[in-house]
KOLKOL-625874 format. One record per residue (C-alpha): residue number from 1; residue in three letters; z, x, y. Coordinates in Angstrom, 1 decimal, padded with zeros to 4 digits. Each point is the difference from the previous one (the first is absolute). Layout:
N
n; res; c3; c1; c2
NUM; ALA; Z; X; Y
...
% end
This chain:
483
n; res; c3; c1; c2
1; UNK; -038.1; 009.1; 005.5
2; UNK; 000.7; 002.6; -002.8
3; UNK; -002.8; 001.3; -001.9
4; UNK; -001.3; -001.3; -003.4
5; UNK; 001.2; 003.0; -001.7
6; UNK; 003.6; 000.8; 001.6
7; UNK; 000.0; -004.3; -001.2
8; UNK; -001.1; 001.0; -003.3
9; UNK; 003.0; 003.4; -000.5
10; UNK; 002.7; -002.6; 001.2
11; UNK; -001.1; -002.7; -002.6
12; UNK; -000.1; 003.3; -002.6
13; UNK; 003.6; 000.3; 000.8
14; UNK; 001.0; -003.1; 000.1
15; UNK; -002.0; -002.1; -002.1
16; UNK; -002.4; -003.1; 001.3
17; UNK; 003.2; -002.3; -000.4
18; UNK; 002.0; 002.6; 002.3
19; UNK; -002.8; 000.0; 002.6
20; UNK; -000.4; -002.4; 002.8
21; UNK; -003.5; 000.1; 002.4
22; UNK; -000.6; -003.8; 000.7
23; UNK; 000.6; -000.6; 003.3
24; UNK; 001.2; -003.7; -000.5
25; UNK; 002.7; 001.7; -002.7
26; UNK; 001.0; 003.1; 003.0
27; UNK; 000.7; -003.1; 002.5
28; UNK; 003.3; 000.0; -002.0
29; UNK; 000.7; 003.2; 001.2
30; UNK; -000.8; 000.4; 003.7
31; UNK; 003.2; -000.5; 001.3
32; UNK; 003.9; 000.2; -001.2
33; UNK; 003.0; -002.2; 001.6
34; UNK; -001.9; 000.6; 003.2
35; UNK; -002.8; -002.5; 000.3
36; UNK; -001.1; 000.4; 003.6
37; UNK; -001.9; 003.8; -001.3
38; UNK; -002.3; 000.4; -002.2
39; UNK; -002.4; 002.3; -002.2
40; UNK; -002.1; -000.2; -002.8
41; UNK; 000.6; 002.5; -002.0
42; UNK; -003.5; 001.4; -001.8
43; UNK; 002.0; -000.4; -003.4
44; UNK; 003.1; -000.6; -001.8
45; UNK; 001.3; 002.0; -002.9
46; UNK; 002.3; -000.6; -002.5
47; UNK; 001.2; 002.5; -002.3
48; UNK; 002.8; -000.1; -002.5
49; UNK; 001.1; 003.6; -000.5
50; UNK; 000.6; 002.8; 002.3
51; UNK; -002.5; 002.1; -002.0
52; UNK; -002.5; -003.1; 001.6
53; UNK; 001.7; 000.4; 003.6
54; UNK; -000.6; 003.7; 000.0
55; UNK; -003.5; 000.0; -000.9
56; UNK; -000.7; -002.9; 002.5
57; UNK; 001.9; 002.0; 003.1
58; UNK; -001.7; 003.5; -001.0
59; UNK; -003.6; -002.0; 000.2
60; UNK; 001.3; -001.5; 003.3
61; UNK; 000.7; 003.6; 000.7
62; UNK; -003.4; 001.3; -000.8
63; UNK; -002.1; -002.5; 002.2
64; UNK; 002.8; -000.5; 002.8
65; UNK; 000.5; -003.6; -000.6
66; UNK; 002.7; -001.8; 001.4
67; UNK; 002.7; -001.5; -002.4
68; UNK; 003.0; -002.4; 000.3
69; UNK; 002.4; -000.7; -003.0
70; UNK; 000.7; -003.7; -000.1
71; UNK; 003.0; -002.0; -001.7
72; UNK; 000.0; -003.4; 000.3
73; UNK; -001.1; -000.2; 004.0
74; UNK; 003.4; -001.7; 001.0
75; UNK; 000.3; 002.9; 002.7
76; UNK; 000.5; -001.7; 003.6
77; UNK; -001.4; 003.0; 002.2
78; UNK; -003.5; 000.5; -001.2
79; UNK; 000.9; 003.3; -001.9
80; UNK; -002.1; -001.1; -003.2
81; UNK; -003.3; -000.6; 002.2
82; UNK; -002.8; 001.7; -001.4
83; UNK; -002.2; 002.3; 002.0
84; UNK; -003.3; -000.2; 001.0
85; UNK; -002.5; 001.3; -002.9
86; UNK; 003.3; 000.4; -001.6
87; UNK; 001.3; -001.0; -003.6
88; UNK; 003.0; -002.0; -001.3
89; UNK; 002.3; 001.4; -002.9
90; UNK; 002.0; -003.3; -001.2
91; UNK; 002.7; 000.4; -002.2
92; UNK; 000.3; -003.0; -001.6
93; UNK; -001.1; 001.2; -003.4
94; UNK; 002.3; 002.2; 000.4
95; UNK; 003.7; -001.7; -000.5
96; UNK; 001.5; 001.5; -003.3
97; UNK; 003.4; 000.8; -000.5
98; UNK; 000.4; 004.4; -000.7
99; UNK; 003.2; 000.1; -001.2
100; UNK; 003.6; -001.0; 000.5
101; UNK; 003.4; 002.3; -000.2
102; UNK; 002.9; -002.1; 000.3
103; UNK; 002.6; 002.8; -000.4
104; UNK; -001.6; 001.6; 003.2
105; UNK; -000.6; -003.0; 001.8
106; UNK; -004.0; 000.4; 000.7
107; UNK; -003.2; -001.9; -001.3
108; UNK; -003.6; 001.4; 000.5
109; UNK; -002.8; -002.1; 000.9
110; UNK; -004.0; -000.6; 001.1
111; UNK; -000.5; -000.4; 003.8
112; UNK; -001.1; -003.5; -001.1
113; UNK; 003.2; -001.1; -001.2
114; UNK; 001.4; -003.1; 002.0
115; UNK; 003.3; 000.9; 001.5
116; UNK; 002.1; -003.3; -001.4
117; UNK; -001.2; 001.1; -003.9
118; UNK; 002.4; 003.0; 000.6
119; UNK; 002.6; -002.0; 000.3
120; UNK; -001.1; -002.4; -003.0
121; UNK; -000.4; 002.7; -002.1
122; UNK; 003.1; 002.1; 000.5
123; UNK; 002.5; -003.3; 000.6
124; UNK; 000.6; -000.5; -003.1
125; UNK; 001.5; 003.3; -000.6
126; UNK; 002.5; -000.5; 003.2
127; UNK; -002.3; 001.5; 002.4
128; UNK; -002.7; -000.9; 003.3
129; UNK; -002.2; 001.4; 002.1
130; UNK; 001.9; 000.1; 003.5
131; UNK; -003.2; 000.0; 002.7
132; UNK; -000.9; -003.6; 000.5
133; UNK; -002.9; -000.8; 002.6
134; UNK; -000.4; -003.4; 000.5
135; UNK; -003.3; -000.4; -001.9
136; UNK; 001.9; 001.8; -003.2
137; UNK; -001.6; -002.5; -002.3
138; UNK; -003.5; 001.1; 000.5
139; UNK; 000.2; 003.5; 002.0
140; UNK; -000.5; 002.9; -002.1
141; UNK; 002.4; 003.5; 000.1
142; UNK; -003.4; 001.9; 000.7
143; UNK; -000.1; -002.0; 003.0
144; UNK; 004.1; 000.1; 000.3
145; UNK; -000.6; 004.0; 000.0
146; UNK; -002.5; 000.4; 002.7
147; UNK; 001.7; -002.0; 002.3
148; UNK; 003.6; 001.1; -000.9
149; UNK; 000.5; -003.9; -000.4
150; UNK; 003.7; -001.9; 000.6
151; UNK; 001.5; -003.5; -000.2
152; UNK; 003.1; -001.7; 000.5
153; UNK; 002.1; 002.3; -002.1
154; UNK; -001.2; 003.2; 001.6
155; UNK; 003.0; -000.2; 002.5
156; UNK; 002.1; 001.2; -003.1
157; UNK; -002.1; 001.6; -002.4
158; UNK; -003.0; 001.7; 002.3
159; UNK; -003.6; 000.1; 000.2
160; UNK; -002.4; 000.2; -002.7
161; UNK; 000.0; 004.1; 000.4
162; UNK; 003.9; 000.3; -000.9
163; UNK; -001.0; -001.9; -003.2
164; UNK; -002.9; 002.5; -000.8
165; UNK; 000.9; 003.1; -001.9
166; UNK; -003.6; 001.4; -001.3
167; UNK; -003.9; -000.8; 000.6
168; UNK; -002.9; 001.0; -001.7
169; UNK; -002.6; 000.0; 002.3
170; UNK; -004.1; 000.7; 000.7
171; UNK; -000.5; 002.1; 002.7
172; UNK; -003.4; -000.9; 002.3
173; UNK; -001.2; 002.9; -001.1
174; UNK; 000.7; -001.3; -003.5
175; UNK; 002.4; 002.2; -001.8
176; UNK; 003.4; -001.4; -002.0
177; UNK; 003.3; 000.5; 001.0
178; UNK; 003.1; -000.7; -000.8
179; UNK; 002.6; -000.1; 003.0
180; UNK; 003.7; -000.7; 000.3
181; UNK; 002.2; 000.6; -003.7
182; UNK; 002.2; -002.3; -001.9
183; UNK; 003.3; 001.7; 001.7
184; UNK; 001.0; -000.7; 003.5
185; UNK; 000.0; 002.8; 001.5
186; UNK; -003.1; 002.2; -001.0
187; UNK; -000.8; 003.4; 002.1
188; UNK; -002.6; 000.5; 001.9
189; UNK; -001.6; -002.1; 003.0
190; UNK; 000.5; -003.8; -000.8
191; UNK; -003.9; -001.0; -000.7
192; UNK; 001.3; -003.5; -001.5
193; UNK; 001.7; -000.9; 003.5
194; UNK; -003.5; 000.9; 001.7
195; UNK; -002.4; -001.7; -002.5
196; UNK; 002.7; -002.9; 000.5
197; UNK; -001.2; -002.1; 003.1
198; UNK; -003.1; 002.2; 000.7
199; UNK; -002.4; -003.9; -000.2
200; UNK; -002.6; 001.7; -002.8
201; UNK; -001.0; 002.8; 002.6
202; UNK; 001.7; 003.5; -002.6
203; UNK; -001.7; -001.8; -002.6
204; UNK; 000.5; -002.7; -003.0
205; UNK; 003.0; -000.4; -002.1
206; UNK; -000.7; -000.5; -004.3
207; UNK; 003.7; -000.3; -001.0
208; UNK; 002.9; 000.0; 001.5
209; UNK; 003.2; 000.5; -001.1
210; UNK; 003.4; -002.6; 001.7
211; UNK; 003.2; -000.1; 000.3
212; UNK; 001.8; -003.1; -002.0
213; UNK; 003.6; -001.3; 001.2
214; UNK; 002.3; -001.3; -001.9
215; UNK; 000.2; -003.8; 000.3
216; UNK; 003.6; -000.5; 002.3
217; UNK; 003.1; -002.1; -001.7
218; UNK; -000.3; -002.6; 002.7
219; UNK; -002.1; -001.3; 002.6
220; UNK; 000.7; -002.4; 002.5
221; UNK; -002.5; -001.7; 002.6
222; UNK; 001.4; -001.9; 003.5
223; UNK; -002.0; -001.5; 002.6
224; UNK; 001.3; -000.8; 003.7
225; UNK; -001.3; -002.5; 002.3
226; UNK; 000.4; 001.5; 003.9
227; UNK; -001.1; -001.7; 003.4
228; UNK; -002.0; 003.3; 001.5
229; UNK; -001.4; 002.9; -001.9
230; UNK; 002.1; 001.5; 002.4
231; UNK; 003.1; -000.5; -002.2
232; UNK; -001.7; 000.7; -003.1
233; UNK; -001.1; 003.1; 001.1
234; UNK; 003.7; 000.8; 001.0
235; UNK; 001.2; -000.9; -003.4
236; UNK; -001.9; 002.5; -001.6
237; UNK; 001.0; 002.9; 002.2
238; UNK; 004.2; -001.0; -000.7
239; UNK; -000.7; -000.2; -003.4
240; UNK; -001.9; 003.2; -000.3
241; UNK; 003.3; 001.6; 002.3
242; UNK; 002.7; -001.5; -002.1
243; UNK; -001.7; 002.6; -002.7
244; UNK; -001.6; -002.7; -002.0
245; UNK; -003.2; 000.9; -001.7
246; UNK; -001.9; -003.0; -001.0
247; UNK; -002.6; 000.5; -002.7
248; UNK; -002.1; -002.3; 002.5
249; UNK; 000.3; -001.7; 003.5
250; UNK; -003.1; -001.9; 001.3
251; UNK; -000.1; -002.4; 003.1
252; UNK; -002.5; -002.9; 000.2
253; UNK; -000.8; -001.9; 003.4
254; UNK; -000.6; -004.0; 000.2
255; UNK; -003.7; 000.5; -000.3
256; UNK; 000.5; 002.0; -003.1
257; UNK; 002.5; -002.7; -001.7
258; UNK; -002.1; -003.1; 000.6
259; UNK; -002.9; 001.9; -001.4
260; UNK; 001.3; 001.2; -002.9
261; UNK; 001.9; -003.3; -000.7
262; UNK; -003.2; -001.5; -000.2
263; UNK; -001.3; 002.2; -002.3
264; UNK; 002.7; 000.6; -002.5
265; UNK; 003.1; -002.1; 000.9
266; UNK; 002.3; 002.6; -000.4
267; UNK; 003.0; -002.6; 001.9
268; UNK; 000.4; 002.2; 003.1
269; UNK; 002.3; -001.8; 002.6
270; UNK; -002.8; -000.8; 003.1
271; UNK; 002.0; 002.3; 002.7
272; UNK; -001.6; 002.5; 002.7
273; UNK; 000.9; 003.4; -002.3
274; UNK; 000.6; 000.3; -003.7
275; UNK; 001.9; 003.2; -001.1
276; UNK; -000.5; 000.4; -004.3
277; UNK; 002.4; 002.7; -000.8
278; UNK; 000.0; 001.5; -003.4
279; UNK; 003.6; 001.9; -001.2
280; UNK; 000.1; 001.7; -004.1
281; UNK; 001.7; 002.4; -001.7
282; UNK; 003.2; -000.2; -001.8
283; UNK; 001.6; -003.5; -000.1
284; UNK; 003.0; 001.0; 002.1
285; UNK; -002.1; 001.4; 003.2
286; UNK; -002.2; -002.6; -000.4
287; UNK; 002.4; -002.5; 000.4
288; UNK; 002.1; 001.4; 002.9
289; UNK; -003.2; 001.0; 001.8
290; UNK; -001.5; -003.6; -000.4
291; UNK; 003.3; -001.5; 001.7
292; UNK; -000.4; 002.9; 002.6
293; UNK; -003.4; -000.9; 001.0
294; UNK; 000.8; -003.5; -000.3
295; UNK; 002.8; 000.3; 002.8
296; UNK; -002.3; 002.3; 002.4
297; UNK; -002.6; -002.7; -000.5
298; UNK; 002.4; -002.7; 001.5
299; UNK; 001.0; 002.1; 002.5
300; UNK; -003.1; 000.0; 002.0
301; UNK; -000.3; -003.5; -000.4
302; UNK; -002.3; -000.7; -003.4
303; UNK; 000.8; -004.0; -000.5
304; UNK; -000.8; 000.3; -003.5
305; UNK; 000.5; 002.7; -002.6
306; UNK; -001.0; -000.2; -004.0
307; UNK; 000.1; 001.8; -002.5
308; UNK; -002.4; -000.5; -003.1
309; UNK; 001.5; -001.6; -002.8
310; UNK; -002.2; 001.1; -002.7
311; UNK; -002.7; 002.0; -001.0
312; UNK; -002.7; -002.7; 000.5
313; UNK; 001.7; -000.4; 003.5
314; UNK; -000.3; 003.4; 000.7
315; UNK; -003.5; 000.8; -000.7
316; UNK; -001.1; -003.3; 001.6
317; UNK; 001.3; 001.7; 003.2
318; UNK; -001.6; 003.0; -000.6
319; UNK; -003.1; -001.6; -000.9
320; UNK; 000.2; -001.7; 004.0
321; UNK; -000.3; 003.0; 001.4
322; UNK; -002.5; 001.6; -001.9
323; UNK; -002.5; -002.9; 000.5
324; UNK; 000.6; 000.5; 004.1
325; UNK; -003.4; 001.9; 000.4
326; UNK; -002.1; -002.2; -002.1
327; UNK; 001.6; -002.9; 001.1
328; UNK; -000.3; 000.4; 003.7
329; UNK; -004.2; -001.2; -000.5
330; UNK; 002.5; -003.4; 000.3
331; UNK; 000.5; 000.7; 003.5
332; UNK; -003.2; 000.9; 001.2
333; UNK; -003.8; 000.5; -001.1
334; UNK; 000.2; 004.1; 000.4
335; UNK; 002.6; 002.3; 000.3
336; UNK; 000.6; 003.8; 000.1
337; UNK; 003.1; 001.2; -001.9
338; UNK; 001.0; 003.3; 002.0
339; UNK; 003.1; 002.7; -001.1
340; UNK; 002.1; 002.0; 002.7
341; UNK; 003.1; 001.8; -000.6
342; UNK; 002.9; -000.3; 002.6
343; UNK; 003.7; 000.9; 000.1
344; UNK; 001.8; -002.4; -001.4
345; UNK; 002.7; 000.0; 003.0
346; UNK; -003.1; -001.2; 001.9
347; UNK; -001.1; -003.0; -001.5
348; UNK; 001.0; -002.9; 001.7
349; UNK; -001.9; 001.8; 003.1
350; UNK; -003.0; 001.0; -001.5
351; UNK; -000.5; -003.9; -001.7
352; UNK; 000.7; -001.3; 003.7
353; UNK; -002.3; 002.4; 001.4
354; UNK; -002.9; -001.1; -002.4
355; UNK; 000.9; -004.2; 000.7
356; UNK; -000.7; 001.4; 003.7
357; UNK; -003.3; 001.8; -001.2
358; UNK; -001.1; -003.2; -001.6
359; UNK; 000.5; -002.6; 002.1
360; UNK; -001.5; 002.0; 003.0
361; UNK; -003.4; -000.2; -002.2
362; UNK; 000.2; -003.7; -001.2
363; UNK; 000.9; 001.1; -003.9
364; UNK; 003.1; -000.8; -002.6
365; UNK; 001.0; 003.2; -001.9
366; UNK; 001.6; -000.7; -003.2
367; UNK; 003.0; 002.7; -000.9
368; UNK; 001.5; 001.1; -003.6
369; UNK; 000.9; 002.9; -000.2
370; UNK; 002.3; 003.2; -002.3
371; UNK; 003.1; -000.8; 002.7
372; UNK; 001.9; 002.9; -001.6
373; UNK; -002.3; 003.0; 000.7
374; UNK; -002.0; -001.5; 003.2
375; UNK; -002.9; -000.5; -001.7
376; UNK; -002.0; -003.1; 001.8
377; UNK; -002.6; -002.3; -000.9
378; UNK; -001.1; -001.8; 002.7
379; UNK; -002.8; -002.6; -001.2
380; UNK; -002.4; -000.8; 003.1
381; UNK; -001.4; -003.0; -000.6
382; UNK; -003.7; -001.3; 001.4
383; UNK; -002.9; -002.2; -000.1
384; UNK; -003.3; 002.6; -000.7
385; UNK; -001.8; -003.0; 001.1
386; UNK; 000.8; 000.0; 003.9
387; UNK; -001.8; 002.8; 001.5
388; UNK; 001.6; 002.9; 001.0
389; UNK; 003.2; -001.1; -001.9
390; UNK; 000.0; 002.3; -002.6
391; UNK; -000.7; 002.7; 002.8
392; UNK; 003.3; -001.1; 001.5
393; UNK; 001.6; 000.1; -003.6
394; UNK; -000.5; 003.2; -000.8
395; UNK; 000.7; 001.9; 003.1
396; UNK; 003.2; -001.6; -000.2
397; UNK; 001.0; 001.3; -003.1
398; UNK; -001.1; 003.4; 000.9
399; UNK; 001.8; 000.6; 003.1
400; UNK; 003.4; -002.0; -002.2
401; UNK; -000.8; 003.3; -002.0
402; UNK; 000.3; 001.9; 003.3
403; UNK; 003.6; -002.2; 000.8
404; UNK; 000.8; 001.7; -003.3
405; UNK; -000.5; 003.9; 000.8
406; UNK; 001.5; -000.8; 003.7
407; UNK; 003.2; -000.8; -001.3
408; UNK; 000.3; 003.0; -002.3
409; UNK; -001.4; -001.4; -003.3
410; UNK; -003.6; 000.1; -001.6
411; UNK; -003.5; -001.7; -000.5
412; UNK; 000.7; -000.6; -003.9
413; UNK; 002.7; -000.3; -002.2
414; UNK; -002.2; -000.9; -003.2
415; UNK; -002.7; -001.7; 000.7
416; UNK; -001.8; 003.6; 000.9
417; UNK; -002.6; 000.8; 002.3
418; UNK; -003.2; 000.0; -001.2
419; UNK; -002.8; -001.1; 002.2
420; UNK; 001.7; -002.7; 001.5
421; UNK; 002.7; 002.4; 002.0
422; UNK; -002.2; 003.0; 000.5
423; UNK; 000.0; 000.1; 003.7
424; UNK; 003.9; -001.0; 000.4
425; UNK; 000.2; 003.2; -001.7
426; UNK; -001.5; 001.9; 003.3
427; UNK; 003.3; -001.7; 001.6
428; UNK; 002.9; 000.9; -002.2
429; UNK; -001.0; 003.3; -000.5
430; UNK; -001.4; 003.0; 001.8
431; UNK; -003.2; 002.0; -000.3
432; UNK; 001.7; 002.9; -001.8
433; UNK; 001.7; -002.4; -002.4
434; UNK; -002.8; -001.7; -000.9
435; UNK; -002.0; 003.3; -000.5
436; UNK; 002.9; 001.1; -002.1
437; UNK; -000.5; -003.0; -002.3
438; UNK; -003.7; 000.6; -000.4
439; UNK; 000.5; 003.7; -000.8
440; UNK; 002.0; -001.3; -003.2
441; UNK; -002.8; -002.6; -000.5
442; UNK; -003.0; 002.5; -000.2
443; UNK; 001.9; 002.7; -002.4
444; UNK; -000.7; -002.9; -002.2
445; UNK; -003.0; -001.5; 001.3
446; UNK; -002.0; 002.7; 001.6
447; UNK; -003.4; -002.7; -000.7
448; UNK; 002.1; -002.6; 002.1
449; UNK; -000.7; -002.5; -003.1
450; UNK; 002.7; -001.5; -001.1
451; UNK; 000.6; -003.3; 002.4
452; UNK; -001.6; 001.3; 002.8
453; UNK; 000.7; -001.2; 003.3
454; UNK; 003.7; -001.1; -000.4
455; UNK; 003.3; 000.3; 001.3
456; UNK; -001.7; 002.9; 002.7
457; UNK; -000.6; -001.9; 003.4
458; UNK; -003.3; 001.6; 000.3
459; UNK; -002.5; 001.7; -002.6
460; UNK; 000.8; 003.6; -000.6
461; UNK; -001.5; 002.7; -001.7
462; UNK; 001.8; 002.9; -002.6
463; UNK; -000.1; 002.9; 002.6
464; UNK; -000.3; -001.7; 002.8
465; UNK; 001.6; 001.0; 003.3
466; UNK; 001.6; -002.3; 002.0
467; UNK; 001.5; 000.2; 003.7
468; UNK; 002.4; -001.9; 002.4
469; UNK; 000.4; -003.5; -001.1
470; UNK; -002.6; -002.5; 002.0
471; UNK; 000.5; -003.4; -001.4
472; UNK; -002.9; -001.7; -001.0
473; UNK; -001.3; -002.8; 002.0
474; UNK; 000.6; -002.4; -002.5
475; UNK; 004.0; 001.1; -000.2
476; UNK; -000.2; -001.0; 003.9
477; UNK; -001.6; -003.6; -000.3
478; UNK; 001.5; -000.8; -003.3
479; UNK; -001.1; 000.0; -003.3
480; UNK; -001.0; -003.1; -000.2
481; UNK; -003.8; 001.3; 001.1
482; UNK; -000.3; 001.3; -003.9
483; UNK; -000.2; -003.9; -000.5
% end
């Protein structure tokens, strides 16, 4: 527990209304998107200025408490877990709208901004907010920011950090800066790009300054029914080589479609591999593209093809695949959502690979997944109640993780690291890479406060030297033991 009178400077900064100490009240807090971990923080802050952030990370500073900024906990790797004795900095007083220039194509905003009111507030003006995570309607761009978020249309338009031209940010050690500039190109080394993805361990973001698009003339949705995910998976890869660029190209399984029929009804033809592809741009590409993707479609055998026939049509689509997480609590009573990266010319291997992986251990994995840049979601699906079966679950997502890095790809695409991933880490890269990493970490955190114990696959200190790589007993029996 914190003292009475570090208690009393946070409520002098925050007011009592911005100050929560009741434990009942931090329940609310002890975990993000991640259920299976989880911490009582010793309180939870909530400022609504930087001015208030500042003071709140210098005091943090002063006594060495542990801190961990905090959108709206939709994060699916435990990076917004509080720390032991540790404090919570929420954000969701903190969701106003900076400013907005149009003739330069950028809108400032608080951390606690929800990433779909970008879009609503610049669409009427011809404009949206291109990074689209699945939980878009409640995540916030704080949260976006830390874990250099994605989405469907990231295939096209790139991750959150190609959409992020400035930050201001509080250091740990609780000074203001202002990173990154409204041009493209500033001098200099690129801070933004390394604040950008760094999970709230370089320090907490007050404003931030993104990239708006201008909305495209047309866009045109098809879905195709295949047999295998086999031929899905080869559809993608001829489209993406007949030098088509989809603005988005995702690939659902049966498990997936039957489960998010439920929930939503979005019409989805019951087949073994749904491929949603996404075409816009100028009416004339889109058009001949849509016919080409058709045809490449039929060619590897989809029995149905459709294109949406309105706007309602389309976002009912959309709206399928964006319930596939939530929805999969359909299939079974637990589940663990996990997020590899793979070649995309390796698909249909990789998805047999993990059907094999599966059924050797008695469980159904679930698969949707971003087809066009090989980012996979495999959903393994359990029953917490059956001894040792969440045991089972979780090693197999972790060494699916390890499928990932064996074939060339990578532990996340942008779901992050966080505490979930940690000792995966200690497998895709080496002990002078990870050193590397934390060398960056302590020149802004030499106190080690700011969401300690993440992303590292063991605890490290600033200064610390480090030898051969040993991995750690856990990495050897699987990580399923921090469970």
């Amino acid at each position: 527990m914190l003292p009475a009178s570090v208690i009393a400077e946070f409520e002098t900064i925050v007011g009592t209304d911005g100050l929560i100490v009741e434990r009942s009240q931090l329940q609310t807090y002890e975990c993000d998107g991640l259920t299976a971990i989880r911490t009582v923080p010793s309180a939870v802050v909530l400022p609504r200025t930087a001015g208030q952030v500042q003071k709140i990370v210098r005091l943090c500073s002063l006594h060495t408490i542990p801190f961990v900024a905090r959108g709206a906990g939709t994060g699916l790797s435990g990076g917004a877990l509080p720390a032991a004795e540790g404090i919570v900095i929420s954000f969701a007083r903190m969701t106003s709208i900076l400013s907005l220039d149009l003739p330069n194509q950028r809108i400032t905003v608080q951390p606690g901004v929800i990433n779909s009111h970008v879009t609503r507030h610049v669409s009427p003006y011809g404009y949206f907010y291109a990074p689209d995570p699945s939980s878009q309607s409640v995540c916030t761009i704080g949260g976006n920011v830390a874990e250099n978020s994605g989405g469907a249309h990231c295939l096209k338009y790139g991750f959150t950090t190609t959409h992020v031209l400035g930050l201001e940010i509080v250091t740990p050690t609780g000074d203001l800066m202002h990173i990154g500039a409204p041009s493209l190109d500033a001098p200099g080394y690129d801070l933004t790009a390394v604040f950008v993805g760094s999970e709230g361990t370089l320090g907490v973001a007050t404003a931030v300054t993104l990239r708006i698009v201008k909305k495209p003339e047309v866009v045109k949705v098809l879905l195709a029914a295949f047999d295998s995910i086999t031929a899905a998976g080869q559809t993608v890869s001829d489209i993406i080589a007949a030098s088509i660029l989809p603005s988005a190209m995702e690939i659902m399984d049966r498990l997936s479609i039957v489960s998010a029929e439920a929930a939503v009804h979005p019409n989805y033809p019951q087949c073994e591999a749904l491929l949603l592809v996404e075409l816009d741009g100028p009416s004339i590409e889109a058009e001949l593209q849509t016919q080409q993707v058709h045809d490449l479609c039929r060619a590897n055998g989809a029995w149905e093809v459709r294109l949406a026939q309105s706007e309602h049509e389309r976002m009912l689509i959309w709206k399928g695949r964006k319930a596939a997480f939530a929805a999969a609590g359909r299939l079974a009573p637990n589940y663990i959502v996990q997020d590899g990266v793979i070649p995309r010319t390796r698909l249909p291997e990789v998805l047999e690979e993990i059907g094999r992986m599966a059924q050797t251990v008695d469980l159904r994995v679930s698969n949707v997944f971003h087809a066009g840049d090989g980012n996979l979601h495999p959903i393994v699906l359990y029953d917490a109640s059956i001894p040792g079966q969440e045991h089972i679950a979780v090693d197999l997502s972790l060494r699916i993780l390890r499928l990932c890095v064996d074939l060339g790809g990578s532990i996340t695409g942008e779901h992050g690291v966080g505490k979930e991933k940690q000792e995966a880490m200690g497998y895709m890269f080496s002990e002078p890479d990870l050193d590397t990493m934390q060398r960056v970490r302590c020149a802004f955190d030499p106190q080690n406060i700011a969401n300690p114990d993440k992303l590292f696959p063991r605890p490290r200190l600033c200064g610390e030297k480090t030898g051969p790589y040993t991995p750690h007993p856990l990495e050897k029996a699987g990580v399923a033991e921090f469970f």
